[in-house]
Structure formats: C-alpha cells, structure tokens
N, C-alpha and C positions, 0 to 999 in steps of 0.2 A: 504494500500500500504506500503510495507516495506520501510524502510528505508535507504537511500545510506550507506552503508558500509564504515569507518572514513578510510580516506589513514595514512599511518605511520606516517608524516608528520604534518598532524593534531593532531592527538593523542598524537603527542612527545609537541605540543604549547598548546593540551590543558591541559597535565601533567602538564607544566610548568606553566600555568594560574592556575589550584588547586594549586602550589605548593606556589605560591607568596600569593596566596589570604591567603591559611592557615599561612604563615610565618605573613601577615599585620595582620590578628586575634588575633595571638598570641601576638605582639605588642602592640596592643590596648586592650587587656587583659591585660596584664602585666601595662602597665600603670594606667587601672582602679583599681585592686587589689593587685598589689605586688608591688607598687612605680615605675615601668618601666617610662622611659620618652616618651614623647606626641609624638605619629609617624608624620610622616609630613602630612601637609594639616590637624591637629586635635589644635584646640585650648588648648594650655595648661591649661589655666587659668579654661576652659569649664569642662574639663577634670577632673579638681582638684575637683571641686566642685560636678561630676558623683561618683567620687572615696571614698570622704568623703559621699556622701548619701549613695553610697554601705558600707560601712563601718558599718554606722550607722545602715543600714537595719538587717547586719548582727549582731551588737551589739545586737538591740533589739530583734532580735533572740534568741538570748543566753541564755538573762537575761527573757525570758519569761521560757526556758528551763528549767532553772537554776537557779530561782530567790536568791536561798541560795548564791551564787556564789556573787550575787549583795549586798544583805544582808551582809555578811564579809566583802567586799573590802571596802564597803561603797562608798565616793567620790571617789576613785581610780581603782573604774571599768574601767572607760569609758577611761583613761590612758592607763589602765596593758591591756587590750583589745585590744587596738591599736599595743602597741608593741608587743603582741601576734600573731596578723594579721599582722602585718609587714615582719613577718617570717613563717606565714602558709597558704597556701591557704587555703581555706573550703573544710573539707574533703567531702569524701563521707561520704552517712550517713547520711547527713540534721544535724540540729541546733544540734541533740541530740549529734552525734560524735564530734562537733564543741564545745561544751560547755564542753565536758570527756576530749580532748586533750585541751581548755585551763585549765580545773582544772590538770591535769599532767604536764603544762606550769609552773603555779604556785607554785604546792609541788616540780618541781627541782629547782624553786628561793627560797623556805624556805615563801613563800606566803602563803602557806594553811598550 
C-alpha cells in the first residue's frame, strides 16, 4: 500500500527537524574534535574526556603511520600533535593524509 503523500506543511517541519538535528551534530562535533563548547543537555566535563580519547585514538594513528615522525619529536609528539589537531580536522584520506599534513605542520614551524 502506498504511502500518504507528505502535505507542504509537513515537509516544510520536517526540513526544519533535518535542519536543527544537522546544526546539534555539528555542535557536538565541534566540541568533540575542534574544542567547540559542550551543546546543552551534554556534560562538559563527559565530553572533555570523549574529546581527549579521540585525540589520543587519532595520535596513535599517526605515530603507527609515521613512526619516524614519533622517533624525531621524541617526548614532544604527543604536545606538537595536539596543537596540530587543534587546528585541523582529520583529513580525508585516513591516518596516512593525517600524518603528511602534520609532517607539513611541522616543516612551516622549522620542526622537521
């Protein structure tokens, strides 16, 4: 049996329902990986600690990439990492474009 046909009126609230959902998404993105602050009804404190495990997950990404990468910096990987990820989402491409654009991070700080 087909389905009733959406009246314009529907379709205009349920645009507007994709539209808020995609806007709280991008919120709770932004706070997980680019330092955004905690949307409402989200624990910051919960949050902080989702943000630094992403972090971390993406760190050891890297440095399994890139181990040379980890090898130079020595202790100041997990540092130069962070404020690298502070200003870059994860590209596309997976760890291996992630690990090329922080080593281009580095040689325009005089790092590599």
């Amino acid at each position: 049996m087909p389905e009733p046909a959406a009246s314009p009126a529907s379709s205009a609230s349920l645009a507007d329902a994709r539209s808020a959902l995609a806007a709280a998404q991008a919120e709770l993105l932004a706070a997980l990986v680019a330092g955004g602050r905690a949307p409402d009804g989200f624990d910051p404190g919960r949050l902080a600690v989702q943000a630094r495990g992403l972090l971390a997950k993406r760190r050891g990404s890297v440095a399994r990439t890139a181990p040379d990468l980890v090898e130079v910096l020595g202790a100041e990987f997990a540092g130069l990492f962070a404020a690298y990820s502070a200003e870059h989402v994860k590209p596309e491409g997976g760890s291996r474009a992630d690990a090329r654009d922080f080593a281009v991070w580095l040689r325009a700080r005089g790092r590599l």
